[in-house]
Each structure stands twice: as structure tokens, then as C-alpha cells.
DSSP file (Angstrom, degrees, kcal/mol; ACC not computed):
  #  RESIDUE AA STRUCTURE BP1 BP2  ACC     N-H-->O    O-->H-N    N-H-->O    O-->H-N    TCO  KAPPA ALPHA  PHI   PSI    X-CA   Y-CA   Z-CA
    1    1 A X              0   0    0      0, 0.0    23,-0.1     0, 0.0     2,-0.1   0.000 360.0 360.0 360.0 132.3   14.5  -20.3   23.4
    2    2 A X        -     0   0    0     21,-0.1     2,-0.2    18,-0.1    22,-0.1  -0.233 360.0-121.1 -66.6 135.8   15.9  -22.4   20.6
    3    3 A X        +     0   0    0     -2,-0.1     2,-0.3     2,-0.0    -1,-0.0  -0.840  42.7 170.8 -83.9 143.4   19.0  -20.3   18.3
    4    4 A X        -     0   0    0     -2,-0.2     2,-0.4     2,-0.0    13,-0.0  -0.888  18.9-150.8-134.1 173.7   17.6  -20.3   15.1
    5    5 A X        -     0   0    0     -2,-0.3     2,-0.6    11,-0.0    11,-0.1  -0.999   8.4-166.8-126.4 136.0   19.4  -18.1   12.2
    6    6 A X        +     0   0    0     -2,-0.4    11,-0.1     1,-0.1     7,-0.0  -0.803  23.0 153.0 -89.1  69.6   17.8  -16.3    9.1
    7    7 A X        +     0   0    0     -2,-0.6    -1,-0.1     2,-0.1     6,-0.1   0.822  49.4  74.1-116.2 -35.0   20.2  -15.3    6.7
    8    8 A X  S    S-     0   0    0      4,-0.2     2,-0.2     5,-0.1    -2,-0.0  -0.232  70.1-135.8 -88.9-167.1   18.3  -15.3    3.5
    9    9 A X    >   +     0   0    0      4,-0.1     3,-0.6     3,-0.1     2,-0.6  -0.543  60.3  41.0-119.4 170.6   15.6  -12.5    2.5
   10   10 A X  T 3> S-     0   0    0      2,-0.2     4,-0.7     1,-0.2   109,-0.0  -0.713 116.3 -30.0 101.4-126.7   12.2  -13.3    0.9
   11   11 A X  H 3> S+     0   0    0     -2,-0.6     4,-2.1     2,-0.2    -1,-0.2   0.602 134.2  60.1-109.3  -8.8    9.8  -15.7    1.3
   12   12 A X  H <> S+     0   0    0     -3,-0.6     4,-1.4     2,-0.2    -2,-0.2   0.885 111.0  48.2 -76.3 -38.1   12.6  -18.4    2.5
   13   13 A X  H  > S+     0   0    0     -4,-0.2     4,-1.4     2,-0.2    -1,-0.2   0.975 111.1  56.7 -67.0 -49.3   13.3  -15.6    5.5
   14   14 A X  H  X S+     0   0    0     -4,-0.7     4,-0.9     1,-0.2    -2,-0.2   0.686 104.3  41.5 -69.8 -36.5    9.7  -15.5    6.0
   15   15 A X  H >X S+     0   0    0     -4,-2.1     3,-3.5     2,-0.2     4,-0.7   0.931 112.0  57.9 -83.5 -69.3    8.8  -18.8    6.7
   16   16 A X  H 3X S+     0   0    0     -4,-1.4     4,-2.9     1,-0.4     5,-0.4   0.595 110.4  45.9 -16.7 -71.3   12.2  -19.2    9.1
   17   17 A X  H 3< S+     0   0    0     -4,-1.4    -1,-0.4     1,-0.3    -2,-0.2   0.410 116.4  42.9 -71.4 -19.2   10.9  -16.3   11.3
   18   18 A X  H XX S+     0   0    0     -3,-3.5     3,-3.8    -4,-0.9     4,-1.9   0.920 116.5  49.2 -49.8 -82.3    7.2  -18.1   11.2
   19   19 A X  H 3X S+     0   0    0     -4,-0.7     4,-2.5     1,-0.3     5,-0.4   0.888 111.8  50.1 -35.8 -68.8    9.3  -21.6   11.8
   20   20 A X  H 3< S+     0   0    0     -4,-2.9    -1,-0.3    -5,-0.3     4,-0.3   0.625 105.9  58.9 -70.5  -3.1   11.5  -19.7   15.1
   21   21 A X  H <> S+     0   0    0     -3,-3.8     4,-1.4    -5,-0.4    -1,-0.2   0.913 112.5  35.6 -63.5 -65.2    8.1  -18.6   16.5
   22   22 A X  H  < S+     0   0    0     -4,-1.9    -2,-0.2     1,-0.3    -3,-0.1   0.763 119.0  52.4 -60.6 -36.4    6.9  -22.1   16.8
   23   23 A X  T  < S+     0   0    0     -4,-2.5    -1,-0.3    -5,-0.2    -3,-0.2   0.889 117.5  31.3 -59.3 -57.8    9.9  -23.2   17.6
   24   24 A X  T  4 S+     0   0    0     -5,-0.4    -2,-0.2    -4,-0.3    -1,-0.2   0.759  88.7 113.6 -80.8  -3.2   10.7  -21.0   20.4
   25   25 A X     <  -     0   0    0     -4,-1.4     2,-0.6    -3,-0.1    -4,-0.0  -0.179  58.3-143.1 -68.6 148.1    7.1  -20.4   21.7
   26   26 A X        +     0   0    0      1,-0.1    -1,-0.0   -25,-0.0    -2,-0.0  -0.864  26.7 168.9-104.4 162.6    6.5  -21.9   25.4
   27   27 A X    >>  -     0   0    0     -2,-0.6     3,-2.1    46,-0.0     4,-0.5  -0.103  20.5-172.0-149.9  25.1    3.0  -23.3   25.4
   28   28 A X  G >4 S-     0   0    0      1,-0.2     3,-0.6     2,-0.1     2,-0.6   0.128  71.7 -18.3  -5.8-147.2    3.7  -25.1   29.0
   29   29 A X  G 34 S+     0   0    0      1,-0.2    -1,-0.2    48,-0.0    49,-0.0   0.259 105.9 112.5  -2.9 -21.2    0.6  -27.4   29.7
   30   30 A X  G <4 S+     0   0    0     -3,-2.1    -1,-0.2    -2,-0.6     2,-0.2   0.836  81.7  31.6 -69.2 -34.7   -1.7  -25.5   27.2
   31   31 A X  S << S-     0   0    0     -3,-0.6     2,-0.3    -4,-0.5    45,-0.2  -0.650  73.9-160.4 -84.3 152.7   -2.0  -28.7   24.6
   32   32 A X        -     0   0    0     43,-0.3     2,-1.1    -2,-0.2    45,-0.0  -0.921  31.1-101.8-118.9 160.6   -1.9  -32.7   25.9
   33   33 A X        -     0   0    0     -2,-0.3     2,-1.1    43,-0.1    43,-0.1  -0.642  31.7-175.6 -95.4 106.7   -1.2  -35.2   23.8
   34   34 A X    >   -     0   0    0     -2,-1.1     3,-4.4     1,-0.2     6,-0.2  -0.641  14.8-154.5-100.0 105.3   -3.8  -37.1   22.5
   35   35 A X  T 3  S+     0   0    0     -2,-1.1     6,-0.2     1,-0.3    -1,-0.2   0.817  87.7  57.2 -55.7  -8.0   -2.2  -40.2   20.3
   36   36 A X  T 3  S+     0   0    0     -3,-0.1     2,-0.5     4,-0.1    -1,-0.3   0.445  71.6 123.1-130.9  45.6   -5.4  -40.4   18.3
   37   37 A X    X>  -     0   0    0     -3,-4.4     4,-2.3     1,-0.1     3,-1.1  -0.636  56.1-142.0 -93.4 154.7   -5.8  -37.5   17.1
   38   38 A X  H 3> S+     0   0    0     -2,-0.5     4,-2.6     1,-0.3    -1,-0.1   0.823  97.1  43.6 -44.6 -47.1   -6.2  -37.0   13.6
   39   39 A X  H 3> S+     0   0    0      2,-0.2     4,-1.8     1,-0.2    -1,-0.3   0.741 111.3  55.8 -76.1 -24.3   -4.5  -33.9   13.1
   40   40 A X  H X> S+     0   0    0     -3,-1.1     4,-1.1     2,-0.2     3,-0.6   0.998 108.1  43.6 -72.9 -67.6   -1.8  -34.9   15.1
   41   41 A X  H 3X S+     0   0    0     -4,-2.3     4,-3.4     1,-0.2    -2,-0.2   0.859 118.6  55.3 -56.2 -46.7   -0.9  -38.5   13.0
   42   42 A X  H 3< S+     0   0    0     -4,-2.6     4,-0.3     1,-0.2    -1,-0.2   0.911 101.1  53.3 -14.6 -72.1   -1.4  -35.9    9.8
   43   43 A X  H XX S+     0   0    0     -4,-1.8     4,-2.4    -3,-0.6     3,-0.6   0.778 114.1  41.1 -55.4 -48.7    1.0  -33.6   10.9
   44   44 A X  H 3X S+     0   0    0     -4,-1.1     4,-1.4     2,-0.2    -1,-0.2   0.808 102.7  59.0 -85.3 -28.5    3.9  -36.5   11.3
   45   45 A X  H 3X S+     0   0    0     -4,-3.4     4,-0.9     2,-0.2    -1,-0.2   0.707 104.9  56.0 -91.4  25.0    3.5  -38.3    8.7
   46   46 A X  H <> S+     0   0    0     -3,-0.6     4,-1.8    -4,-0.3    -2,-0.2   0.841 109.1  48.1 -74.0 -55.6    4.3  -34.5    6.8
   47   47 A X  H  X S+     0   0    0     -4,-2.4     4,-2.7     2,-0.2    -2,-0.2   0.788 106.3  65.3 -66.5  -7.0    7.6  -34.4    8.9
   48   48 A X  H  X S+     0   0    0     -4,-1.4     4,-1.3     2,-0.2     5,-0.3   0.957 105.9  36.1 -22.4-112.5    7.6  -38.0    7.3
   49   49 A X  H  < S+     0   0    0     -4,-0.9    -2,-0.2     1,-0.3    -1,-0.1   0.368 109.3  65.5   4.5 -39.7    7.9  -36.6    3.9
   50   50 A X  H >X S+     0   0    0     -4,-1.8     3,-4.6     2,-0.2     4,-2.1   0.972 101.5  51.8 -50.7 -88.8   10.0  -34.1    5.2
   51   51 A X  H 3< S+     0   0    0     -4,-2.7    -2,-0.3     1,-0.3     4,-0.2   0.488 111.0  43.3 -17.0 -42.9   12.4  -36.6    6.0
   52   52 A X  T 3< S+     0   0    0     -4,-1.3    -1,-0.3     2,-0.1     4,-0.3   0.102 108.7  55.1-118.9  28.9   12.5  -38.2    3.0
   53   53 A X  T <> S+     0   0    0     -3,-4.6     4,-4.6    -5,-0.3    -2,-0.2   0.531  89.3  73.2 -96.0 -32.3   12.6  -35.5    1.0
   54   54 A X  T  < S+     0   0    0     -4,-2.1     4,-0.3     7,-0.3    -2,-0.1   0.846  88.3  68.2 -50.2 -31.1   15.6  -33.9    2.6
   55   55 A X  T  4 S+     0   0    0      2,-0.2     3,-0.4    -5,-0.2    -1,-0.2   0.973 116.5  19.2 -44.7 -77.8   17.4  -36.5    0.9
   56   56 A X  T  4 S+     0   0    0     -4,-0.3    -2,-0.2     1,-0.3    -1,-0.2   0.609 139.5  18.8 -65.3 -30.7   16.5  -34.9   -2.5
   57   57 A X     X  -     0   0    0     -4,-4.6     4,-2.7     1,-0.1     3,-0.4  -0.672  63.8-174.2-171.1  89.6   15.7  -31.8   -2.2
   58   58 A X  H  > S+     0   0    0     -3,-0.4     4,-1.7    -4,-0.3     5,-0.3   0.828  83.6  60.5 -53.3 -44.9   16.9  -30.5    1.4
   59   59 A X  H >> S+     0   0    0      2,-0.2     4,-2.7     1,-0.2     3,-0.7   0.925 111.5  36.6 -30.4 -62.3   15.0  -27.1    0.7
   60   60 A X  H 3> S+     0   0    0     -3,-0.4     4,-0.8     1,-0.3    -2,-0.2   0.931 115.4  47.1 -73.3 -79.1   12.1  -28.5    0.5
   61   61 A X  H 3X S+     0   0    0     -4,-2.7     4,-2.6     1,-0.2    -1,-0.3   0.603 112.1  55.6 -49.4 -27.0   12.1  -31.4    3.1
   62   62 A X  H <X S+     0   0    0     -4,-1.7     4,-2.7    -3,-0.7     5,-0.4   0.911 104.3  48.8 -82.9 -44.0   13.6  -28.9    5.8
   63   63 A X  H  X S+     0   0    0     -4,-2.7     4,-2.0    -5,-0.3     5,-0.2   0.793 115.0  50.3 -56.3 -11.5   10.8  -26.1    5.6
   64   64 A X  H  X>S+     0   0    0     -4,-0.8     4,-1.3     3,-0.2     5,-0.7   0.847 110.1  50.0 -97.1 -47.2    8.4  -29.0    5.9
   65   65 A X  H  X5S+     0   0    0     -4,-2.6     4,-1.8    -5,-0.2    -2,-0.2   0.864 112.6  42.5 -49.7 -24.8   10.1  -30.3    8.7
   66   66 A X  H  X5S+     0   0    0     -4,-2.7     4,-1.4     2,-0.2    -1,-0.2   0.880 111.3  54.3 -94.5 -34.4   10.2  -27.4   10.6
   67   67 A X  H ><5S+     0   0    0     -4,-2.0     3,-1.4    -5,-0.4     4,-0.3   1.000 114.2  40.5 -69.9 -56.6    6.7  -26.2    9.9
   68   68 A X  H >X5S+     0   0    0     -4,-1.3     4,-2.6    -5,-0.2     3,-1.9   0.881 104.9  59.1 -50.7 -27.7    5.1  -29.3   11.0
   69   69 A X  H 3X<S+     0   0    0     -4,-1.8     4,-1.8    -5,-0.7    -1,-0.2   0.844 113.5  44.4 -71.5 -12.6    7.2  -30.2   14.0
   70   70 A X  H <X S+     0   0    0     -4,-1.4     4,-0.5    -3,-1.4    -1,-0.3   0.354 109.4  60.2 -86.7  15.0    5.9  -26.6   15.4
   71   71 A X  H <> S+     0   0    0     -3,-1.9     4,-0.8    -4,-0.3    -2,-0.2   0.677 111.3  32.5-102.5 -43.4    2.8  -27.5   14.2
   72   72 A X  H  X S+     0   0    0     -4,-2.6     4,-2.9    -5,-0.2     7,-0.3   0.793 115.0  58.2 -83.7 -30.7    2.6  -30.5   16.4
   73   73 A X  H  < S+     0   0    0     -4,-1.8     4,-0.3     2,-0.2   -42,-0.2   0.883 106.7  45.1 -72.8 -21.9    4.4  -29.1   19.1
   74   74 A X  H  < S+     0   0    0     -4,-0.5     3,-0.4     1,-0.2    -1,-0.2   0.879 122.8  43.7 -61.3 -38.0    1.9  -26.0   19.7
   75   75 A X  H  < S-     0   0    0     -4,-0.8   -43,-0.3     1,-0.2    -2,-0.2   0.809 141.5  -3.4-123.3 -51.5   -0.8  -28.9   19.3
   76   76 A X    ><  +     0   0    0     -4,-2.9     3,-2.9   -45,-0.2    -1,-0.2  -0.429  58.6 174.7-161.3  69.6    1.2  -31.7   21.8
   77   77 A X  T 3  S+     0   0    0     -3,-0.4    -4,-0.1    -4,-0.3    -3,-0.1   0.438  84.1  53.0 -63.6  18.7    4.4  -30.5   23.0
   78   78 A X  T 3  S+     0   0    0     -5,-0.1    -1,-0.3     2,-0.1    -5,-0.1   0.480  85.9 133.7-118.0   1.7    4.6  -33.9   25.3
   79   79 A X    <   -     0   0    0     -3,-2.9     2,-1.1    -7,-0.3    -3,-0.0  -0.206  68.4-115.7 -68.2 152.1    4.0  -36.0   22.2
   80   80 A X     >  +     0   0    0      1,-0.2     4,-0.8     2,-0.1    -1,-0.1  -0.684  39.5 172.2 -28.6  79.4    6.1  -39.0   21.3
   81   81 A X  H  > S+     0   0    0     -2,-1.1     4,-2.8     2,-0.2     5,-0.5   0.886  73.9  44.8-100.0 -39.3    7.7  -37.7   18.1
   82   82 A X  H  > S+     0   0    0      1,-0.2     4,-1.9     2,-0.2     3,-0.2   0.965 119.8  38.4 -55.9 -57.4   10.2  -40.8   17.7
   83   83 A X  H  4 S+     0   0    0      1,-0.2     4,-0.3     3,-0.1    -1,-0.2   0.708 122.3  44.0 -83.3 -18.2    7.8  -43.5   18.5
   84   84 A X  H  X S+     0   0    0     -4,-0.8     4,-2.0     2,-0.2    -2,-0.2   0.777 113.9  54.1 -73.1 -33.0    5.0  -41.4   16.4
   85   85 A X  H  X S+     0   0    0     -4,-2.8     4,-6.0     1,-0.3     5,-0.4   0.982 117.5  39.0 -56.7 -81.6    8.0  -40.7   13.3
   86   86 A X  H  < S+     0   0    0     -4,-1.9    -1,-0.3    -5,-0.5    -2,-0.2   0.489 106.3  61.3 -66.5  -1.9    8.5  -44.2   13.1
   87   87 A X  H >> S+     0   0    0     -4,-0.3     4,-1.6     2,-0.1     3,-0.6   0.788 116.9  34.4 -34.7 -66.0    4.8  -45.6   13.6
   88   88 A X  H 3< S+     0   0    0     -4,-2.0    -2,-0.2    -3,-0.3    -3,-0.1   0.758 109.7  63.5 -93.5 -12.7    3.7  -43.8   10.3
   89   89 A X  T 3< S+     0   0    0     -4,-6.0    -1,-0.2    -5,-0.2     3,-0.1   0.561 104.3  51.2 -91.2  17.5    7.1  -44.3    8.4
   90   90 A X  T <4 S+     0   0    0     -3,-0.6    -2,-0.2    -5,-0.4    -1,-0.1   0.748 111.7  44.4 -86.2 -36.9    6.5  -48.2    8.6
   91   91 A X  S  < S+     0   0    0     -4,-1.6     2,-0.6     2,-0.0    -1,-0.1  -0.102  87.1 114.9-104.7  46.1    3.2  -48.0    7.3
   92   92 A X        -     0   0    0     -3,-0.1     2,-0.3     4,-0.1    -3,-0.0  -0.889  45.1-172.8-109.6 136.3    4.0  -45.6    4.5
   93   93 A X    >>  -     0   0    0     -2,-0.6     4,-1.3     1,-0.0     3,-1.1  -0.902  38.1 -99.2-117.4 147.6    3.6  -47.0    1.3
   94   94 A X  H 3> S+     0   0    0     -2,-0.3     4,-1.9     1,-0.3    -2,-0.0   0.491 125.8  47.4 -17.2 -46.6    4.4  -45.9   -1.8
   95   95 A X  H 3> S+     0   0    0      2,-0.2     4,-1.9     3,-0.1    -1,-0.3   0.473 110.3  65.0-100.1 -28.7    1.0  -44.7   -2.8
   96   96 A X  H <> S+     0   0    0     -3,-1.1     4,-2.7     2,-0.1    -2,-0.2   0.947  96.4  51.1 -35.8 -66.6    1.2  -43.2    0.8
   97   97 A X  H  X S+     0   0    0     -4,-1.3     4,-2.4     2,-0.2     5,-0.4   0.940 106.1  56.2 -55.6 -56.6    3.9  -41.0    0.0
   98   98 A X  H  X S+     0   0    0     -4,-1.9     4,-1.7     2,-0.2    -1,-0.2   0.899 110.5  42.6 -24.0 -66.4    2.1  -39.7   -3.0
   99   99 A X  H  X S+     0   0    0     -4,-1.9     4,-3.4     1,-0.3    -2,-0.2   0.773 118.6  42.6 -68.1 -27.8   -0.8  -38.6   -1.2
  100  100 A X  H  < S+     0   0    0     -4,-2.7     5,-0.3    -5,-0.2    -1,-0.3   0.869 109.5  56.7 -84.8 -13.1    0.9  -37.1    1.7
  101  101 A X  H >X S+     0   0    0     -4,-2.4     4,-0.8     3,-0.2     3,-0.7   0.833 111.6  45.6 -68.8 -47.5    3.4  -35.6   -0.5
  102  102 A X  H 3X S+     0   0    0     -4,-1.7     4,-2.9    -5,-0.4    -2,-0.2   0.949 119.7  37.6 -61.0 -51.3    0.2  -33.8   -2.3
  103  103 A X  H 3< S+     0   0    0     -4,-3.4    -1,-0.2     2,-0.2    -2,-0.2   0.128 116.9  51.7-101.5  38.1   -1.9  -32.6    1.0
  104  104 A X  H X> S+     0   0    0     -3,-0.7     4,-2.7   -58,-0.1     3,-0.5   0.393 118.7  40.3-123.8 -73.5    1.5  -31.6    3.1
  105  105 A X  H >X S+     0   0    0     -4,-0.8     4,-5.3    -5,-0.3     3,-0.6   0.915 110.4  59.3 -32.5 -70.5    2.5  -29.6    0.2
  106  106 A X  H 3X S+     0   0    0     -4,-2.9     4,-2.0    -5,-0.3    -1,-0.3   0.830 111.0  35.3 -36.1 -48.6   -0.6  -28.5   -0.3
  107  107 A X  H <4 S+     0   0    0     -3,-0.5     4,-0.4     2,-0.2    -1,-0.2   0.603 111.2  56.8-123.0  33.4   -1.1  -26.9    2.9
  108  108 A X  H XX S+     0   0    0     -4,-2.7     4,-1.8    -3,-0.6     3,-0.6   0.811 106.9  53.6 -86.6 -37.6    2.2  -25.6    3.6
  109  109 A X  H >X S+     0   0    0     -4,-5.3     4,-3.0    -5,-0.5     3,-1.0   0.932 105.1  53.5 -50.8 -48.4    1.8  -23.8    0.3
  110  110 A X  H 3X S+     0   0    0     -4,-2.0     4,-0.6    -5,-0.3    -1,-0.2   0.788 110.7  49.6 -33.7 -46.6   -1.6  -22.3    1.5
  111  111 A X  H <> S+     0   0    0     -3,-0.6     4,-2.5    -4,-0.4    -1,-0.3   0.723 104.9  55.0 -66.6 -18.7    0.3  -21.0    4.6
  112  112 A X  H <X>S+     0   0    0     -4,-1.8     4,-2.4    -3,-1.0     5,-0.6   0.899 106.6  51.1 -91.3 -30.0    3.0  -19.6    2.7
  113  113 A X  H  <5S+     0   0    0     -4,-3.0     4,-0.3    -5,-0.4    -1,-0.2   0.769 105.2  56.0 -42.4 -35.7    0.4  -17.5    0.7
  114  114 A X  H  X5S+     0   0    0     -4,-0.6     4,-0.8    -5,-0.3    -2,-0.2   0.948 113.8  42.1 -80.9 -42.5   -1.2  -16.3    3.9
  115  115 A X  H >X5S+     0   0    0     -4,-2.5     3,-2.0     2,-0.2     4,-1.5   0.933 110.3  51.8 -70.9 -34.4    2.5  -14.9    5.0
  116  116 A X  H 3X5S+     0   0    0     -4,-2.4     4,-0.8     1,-0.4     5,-0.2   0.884 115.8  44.2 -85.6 -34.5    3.6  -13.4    1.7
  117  117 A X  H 3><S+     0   0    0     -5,-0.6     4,-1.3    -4,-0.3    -1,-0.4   0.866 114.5  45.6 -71.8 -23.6    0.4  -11.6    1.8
  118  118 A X  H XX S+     0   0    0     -3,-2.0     4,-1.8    -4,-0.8     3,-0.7   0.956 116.7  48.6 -97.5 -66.8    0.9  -10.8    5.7
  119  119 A X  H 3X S+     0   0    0     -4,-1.5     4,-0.9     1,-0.3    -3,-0.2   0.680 119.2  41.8 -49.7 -23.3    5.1   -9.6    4.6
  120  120 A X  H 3X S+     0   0    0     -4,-0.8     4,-0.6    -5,-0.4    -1,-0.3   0.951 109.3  54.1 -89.1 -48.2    3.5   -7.3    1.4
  121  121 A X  H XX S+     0   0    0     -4,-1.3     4,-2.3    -3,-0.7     3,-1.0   0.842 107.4  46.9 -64.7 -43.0    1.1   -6.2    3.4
  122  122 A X  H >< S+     0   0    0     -4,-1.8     3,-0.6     1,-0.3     4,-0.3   1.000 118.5  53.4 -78.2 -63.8    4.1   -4.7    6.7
  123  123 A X  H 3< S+     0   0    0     -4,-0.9    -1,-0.3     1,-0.3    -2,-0.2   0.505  97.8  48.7 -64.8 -12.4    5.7   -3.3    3.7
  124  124 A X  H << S+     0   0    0     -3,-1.0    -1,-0.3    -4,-0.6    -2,-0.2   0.882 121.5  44.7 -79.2 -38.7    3.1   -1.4    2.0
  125  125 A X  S << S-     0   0    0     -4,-2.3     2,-0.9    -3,-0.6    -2,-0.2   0.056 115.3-111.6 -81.1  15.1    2.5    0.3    6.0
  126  126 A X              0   0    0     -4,-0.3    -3,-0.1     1,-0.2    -4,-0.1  -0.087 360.0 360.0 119.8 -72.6    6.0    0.8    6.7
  127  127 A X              0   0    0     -2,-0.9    -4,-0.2    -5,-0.2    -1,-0.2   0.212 360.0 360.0 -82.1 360.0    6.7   -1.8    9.4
């Protein structure tokens, strides 16, 4: 199991504790890695984006890292992520970035909806 820590509260806690599932889950065998799938090359060139977002705005660029790379590992924990990283950050182009910037945003925000709704929800019951 990976240390992760969680200090702040909110939705920024919410996602960590999402982020240290994926992170710590073992999924032994249960995925292989298939380099051409779609979802897979999606998924990295978000931690793409990630990457080079951190630069600017480290919030931002880290939650994205962290949710895709458990996103890829649940999906192909044996993948190549170095030789996949750098594969799609050669051929990102400008007009690249845009678009992946738009649908990696897009559906980490969508996820983050589904938890803030799942976190309102353990707090109206109690738990």
C-alpha cells in the first residue's frame, strides 16, 4: 500500500481518498496491457496535461495526475507509462493540448460531481 496523506477537508479531501483507493488497490493480473487501446492512450495523454499543467497551476495538474494514473493502472497496471508519457507528449501539439485540456477536464469534473454527490449524500445518513 502506497502512504498517501489528506490533510485538507472538502472536495480536495474527497478526491485524495478516491486518488489513495486507486492508488493503493492491488488488481494483480485482473487488467493486461493492451498498447492500443483507446482508453488507455486517452488516459495518458490526460496525465500529459497533468504534467504540464503542474507547472502553472500545481492544484490542478496534480489531481489530474493522480486520477488518471489510477485510472490507467486499474485498466493496465503492467503498462509502459514512460515510454507511453513520452509517445503522446511528442506528438502533442498545441491544438492538442487544447482539446485534451477540454475532455480531461471535462471528465474529471463529471467524476468529481458523482463524489460530492456520493460525500453529501454519507452526511445526510450519518456515516
Amino acid at each position: 500500500m502506497r502512504n498517501v496523506s489528506c490533510r485538507r477537508v472538502g472536495t480536495v479531501a474527497a478526491w485524495c481518498f478516491v486518488s489513495a483507493i486507486f492508488l493503493s488497490a492491488d488488481l494483480g493480473g485482473a487488467a493486461e496491457f493492451n498498447p492500443a487501446s483507446d482508453k488507455t492512450i486517452e488516459d495518458v495523454q490526460c496525465v500529459v496535461v497533468g504534467a504540464r499543467l503542474s507547472g502553472s497551476q500545481p492544484q490542478a495538474g496534480a489531481m489530474l495526475l493522480i486520477y488518471y494514473l489510477g485510472r490507467i493502472d486499474g485498466r493496465s497496471p503492467d503498462a509502459d507509462l514512460e515510454a507511453l508519457v513520452g509517445q503522446e507528449a511528442k506528438k502533442m501539439t498545441a491544438s492538442d493540448f487544447s482539446s485534451w485540456t477540454r475532455r480531461c477536464g471535462a471528465e474529471f469534473s463529471a467524476r468529481g460531481e458523482q463524489i460530492t454527490k456520493i460525500g453529501k449524500s454519507l452526511q445526510l445518513s450519518g456515516t
